[in-house]
N, C-alpha and C positions, 0 to 999 in steps of 0.2 A: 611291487615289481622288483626282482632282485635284479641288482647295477649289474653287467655286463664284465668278465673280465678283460678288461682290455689293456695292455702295453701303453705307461703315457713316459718319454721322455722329456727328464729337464735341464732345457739350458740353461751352463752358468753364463752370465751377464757380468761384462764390467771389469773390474779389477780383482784384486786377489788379494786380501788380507788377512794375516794369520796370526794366533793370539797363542802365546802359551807361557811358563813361570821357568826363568833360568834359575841354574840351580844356590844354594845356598853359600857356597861358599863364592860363584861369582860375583853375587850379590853382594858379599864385602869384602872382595875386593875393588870392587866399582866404587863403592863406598867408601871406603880408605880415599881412593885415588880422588875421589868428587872434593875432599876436602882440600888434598893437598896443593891440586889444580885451584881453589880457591884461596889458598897461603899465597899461592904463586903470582895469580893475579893477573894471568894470561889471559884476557878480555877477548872474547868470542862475540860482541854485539854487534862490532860492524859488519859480518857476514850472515846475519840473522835476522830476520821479521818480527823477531816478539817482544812485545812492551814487557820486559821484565829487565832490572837492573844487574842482577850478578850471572850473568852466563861466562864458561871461562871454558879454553880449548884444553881437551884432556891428552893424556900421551897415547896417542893411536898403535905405536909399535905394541907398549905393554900387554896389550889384550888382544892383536890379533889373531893367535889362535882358538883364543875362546869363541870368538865369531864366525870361524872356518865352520865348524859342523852348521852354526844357526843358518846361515848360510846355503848351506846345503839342503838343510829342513824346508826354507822358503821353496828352493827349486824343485825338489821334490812334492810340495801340495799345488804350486804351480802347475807343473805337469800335471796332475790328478784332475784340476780347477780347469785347465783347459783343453785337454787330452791331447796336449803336444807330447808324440811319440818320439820326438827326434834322439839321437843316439850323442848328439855331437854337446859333450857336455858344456858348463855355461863355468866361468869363471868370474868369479865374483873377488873384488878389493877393497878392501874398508877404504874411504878416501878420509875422513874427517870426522872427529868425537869431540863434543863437548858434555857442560853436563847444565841443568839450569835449575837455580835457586829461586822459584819460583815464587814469590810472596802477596799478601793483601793485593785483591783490585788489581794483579798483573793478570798478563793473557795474552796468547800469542792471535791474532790476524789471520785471518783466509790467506792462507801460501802453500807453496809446490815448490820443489826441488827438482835441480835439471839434470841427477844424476839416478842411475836404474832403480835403487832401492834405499827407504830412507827406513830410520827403526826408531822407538823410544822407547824404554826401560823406566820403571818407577821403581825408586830405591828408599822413596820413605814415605808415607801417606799420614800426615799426622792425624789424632784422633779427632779434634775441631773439624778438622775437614770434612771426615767420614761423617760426625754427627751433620753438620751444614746438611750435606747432598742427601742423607736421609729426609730431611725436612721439607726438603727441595719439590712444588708442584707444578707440572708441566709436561710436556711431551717430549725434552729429549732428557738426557739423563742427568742433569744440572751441573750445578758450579763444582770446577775439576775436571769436568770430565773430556776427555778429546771426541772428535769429530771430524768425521770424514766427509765430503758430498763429492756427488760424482753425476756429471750428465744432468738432464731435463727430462720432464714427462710430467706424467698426471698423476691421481693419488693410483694407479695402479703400477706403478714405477717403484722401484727399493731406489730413492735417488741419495740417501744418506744415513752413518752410521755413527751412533754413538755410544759409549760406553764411559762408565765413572770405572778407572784403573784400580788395582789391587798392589801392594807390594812385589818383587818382583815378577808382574808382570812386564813382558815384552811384546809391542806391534811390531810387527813387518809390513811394508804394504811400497807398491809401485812410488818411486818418488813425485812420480808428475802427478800425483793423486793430491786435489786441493784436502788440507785439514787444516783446524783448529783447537784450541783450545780453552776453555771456559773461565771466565774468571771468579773468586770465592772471596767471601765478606772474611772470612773468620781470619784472626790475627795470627797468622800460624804459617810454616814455611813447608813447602813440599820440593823433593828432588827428584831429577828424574835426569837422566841420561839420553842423547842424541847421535846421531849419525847418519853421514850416507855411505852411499856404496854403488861403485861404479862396475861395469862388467867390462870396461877398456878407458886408457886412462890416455887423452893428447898430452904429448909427448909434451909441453906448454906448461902444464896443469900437474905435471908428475911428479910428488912432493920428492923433495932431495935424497930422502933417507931408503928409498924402494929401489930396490935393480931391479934391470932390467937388459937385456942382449936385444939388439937390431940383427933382424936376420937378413940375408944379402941370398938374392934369388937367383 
């Protein structure tokens, strides 16, 4: 009996997380700066969740245009992800970048960020590692790799996502969105780059170096 044509629409569900490879030369320039920011020594753990020892805050002005289109890219598969037509565009501020030296038997914890959009950048995957997560059996994508979850349900639920990262690979994804990241045996150091990003900033919280005009109604 041939199937029927029938019209099935599908709902997207949940959050919005988008994957793609920034280009090469930003990739070292993040690079560059991930070291220099560790000469420096500017210690990023107290604002941070992850058992790893070298995390260090990077210089946010530096790179904020490079972030302006990615930015854009998120809002735009946003819209498409949940057919918000609105017209009234979304303005998006990098608030905070660091970068983390991740090593042996480190790993960041189940956490969420309280600001709109958080991102991560992989800027160097060494080869130990790649070989590890090959070896790796199991059902998520093993040691390395981040991890998203989201919501409750049963096995017919997508309630979580994981992927082993590629070199300049970049996530984007809702910051209130719990993730993680995996920990790896191999003796071997991987980098990768961090950030939030606020769509409006209390005036409290507004780092020094950003103008800003008070408008009077």
């Amino acid at each position: 009996m041939k199937s029927p044509n029938i019209p099935i629409h599908i709902f997207h569900w949940g959050p919005c997380i988008i994957r793609f490879k920034i280009s090469k030369q930003f990739h070292k320039d993040l690079l560059e700066e991930a070291y220099i920011s560790r000469s420096s020594g500017k210690d990023y753990r107290t604002k941070l969740a992850g058992h790893i020892k070298e995390e260090y805050a990077m210089n946010r002005k530096k790179f904020e245009t490079f972030f302006a289109p990615i930015f854009e890219l998120y809002e735009g598969a946003w819209r498409n992800f949940s057919g918000d037509k609105k017209d009234l565009p979304v303005k998006y501020l990098l608030k905070s970048l660091w970068v983390n030296f991740q090593k042996q038997y480190e790993y960041n914890p189940p956490h969420d960020h309280s600001e709109a959009l958080s991102f991560v950048i992989y800027l160097k995957i060494p080869d130990p590692l790649k070989e590890e997560n090959k070896k790796y059996v199991g059902t998520s994508r093993g040691p390395g790799s981040i991890m998203f979850t989201y919501g409750e349900g049963g096995r017919k639920f997508i309630t979580d996502q994981s992927h082993f990262p590629e070199e300049r690979d970049i996530f984007v994804f809702p910051a209130s969105l719990k993730h993680h990241v995996a920990p790896f045996q191999s003796p071997c150091e991987r980098i990768s780059v961090s950030g939030n990003v606020m769509e409006s900033i209390p005036l409290a919280e507004m780092p020094k170096d950003i103008k800003y005009e008070v408008v009077q109604k």
